[in-house]
C-alpha positions as CSV (number, residue, x, y, z in Angstrom):
1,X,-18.1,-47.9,-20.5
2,X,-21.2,-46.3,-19.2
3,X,-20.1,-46.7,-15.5
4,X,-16.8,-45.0,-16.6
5,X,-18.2,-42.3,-18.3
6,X,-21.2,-41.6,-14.9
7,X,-18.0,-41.5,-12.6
8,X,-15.9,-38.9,-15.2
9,X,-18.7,-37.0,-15.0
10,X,-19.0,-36.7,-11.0
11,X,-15.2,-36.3,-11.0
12,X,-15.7,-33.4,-13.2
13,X,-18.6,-32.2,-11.3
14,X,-16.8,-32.0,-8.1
15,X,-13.8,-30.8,-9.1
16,X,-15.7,-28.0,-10.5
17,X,-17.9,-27.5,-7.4
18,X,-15.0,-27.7,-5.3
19,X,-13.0,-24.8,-7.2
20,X,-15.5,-22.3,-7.5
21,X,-15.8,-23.4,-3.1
22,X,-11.8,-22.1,-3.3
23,X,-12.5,-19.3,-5.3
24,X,-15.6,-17.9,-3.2
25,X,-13.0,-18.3,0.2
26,X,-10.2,-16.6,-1.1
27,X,-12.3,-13.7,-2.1
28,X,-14.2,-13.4,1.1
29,X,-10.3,-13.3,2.8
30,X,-8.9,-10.6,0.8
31,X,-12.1,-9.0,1.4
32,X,-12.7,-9.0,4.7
33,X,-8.9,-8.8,5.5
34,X,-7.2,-5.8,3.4
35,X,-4.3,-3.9,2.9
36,X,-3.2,-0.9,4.2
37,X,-5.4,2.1,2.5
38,X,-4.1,5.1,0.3
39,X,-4.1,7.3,3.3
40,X,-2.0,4.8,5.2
41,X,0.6,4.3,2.7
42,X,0.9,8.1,2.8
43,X,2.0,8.4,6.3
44,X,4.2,5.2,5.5
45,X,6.3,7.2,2.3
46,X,6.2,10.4,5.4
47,X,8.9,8.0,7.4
48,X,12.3,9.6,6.7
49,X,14.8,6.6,6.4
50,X,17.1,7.0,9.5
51,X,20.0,8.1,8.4
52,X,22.7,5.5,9.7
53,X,20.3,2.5,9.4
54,X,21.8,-0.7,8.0
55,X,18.9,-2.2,7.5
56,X,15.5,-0.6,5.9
57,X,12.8,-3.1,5.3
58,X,9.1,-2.5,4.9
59,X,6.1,-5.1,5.2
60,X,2.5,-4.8,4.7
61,X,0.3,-6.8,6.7
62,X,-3.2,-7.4,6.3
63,X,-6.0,-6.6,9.0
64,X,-8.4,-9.2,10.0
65,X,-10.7,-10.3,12.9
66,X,-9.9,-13.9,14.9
67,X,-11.9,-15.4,17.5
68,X,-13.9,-11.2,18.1
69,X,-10.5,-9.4,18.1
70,X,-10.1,-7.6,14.9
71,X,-7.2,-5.6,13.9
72,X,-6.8,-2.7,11.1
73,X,-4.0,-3.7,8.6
74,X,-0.5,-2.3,9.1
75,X,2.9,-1.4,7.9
76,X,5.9,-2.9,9.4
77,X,9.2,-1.1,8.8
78,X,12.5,-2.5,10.7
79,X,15.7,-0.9,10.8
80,X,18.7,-1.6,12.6
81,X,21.6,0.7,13.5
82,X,24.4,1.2,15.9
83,X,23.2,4.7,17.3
84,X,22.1,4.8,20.6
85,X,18.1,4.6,21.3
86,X,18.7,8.5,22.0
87,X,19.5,9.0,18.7
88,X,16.8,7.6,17.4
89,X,14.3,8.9,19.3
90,X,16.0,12.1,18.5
91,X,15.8,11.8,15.4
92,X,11.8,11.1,15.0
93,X,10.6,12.3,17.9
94,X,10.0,15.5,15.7
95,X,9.1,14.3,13.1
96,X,6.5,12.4,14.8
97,X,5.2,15.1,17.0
98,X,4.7,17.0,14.0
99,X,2.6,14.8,11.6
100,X,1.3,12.8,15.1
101,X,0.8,14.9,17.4
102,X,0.9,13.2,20.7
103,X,2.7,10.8,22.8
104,X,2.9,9.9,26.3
105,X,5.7,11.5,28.2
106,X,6.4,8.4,29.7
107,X,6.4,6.3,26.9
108,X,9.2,9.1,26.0
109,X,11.1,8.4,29.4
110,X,11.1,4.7,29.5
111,X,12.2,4.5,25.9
112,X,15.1,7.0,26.8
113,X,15.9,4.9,30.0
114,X,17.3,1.3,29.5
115,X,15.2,-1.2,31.3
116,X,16.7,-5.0,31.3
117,X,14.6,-7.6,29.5
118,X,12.0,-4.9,28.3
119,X,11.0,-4.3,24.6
120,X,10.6,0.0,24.9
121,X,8.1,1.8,22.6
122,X,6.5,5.1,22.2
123,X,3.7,5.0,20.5
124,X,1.9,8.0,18.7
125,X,-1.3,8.9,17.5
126,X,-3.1,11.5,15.5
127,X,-6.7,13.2,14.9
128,X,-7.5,10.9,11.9
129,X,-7.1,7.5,14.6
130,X,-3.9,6.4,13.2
131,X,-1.2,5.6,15.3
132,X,2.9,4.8,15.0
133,X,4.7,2.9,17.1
134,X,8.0,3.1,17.8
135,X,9.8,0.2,19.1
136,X,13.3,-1.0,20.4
137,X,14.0,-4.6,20.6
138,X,15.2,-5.6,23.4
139,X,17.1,-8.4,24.0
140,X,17.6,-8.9,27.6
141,X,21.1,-10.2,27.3
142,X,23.8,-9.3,30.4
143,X,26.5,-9.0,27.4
144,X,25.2,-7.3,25.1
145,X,21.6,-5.6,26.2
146,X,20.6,-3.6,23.5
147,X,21.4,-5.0,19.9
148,X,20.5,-2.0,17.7
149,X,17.0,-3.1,16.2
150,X,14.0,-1.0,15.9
151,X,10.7,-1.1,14.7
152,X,7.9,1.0,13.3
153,X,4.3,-0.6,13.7
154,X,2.1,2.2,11.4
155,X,-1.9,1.5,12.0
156,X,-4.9,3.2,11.1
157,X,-8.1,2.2,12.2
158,X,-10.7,3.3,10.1
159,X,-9.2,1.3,7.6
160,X,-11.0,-1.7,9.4
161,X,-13.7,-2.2,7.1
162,X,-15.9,-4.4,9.5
């Protein structure tokens, strides 16, 4: 009865010890790999919804560092629609010049231009080190090259807290 009670006890013990291990990790991971900030989510909501999209989805991703890389956490936001890439970029382009600032004019020209088996972007970036990116999916099919699905990759990296 003794020797029953001894190992119950240890069982206990560890089970204990090894929970409040799991707790400890789980908080140094959400700690040292957060969400998107305040300021981030604001230039999220500043997105308009494009207008013929049939498809609208939004997903936060935590930052975090792996192996000395680390990257700041982001918002994802894919759309698809059956406009042209034109359109789209048409359609943001001032929006994003306005509230961004910059982008490369040849980001701006390959994104226009179709290129076979190449994923187009333009990326933009503003005073306060956040950057957009805007991103056409491309599929590299003969038949049917360009299937209509875009992507927003919204960063900001001060909110890197490491």
């Amino acid at each position: 009865m003794k020797r029953i009670v001894i190992v119950l006890f240890f069982l206990i013990l560890i089970s204990i010890l090894i929970l409040i291990g799991f707790l400890n990790i789980r908080k140094i991971y959400y700690e040292h790999n957060p969400l998107p900030s305040e300021r981030t989510r604001a230039i999220r909501d500043s997105i308009p919804r494009y207008p013929n999209a049939t498809r609208w989805e939004i997903e936060a991703h935590r930052g975090g560092c792996n192996w000395g890389s680390c990257s700041p956490p982001a918002y994802l936001i894919f759309f698809d629609t059956t406009d042209s890439r034109n359109e789209v970029l048409d359609f943001y382009l001032p929006v994003f010049l306005k509230n961004f600032g910059s982008a490369s004019t040849k980001d701006i020209d390959d994104f226009r231009h179709e290129t076979f088996g190449k994923s187009n972007l333009v990326v933009f970036e503003n005073l306060q080190k956040c950057y957009i990116q805007l991103n056409n999916f491309y599929q590299g099919t003969i038949d049917k090259y360009d299937q209509g699905q875009y992507s927003f990759d919204l960063r900001c990296r001060d909110d890197l807290k490491y």
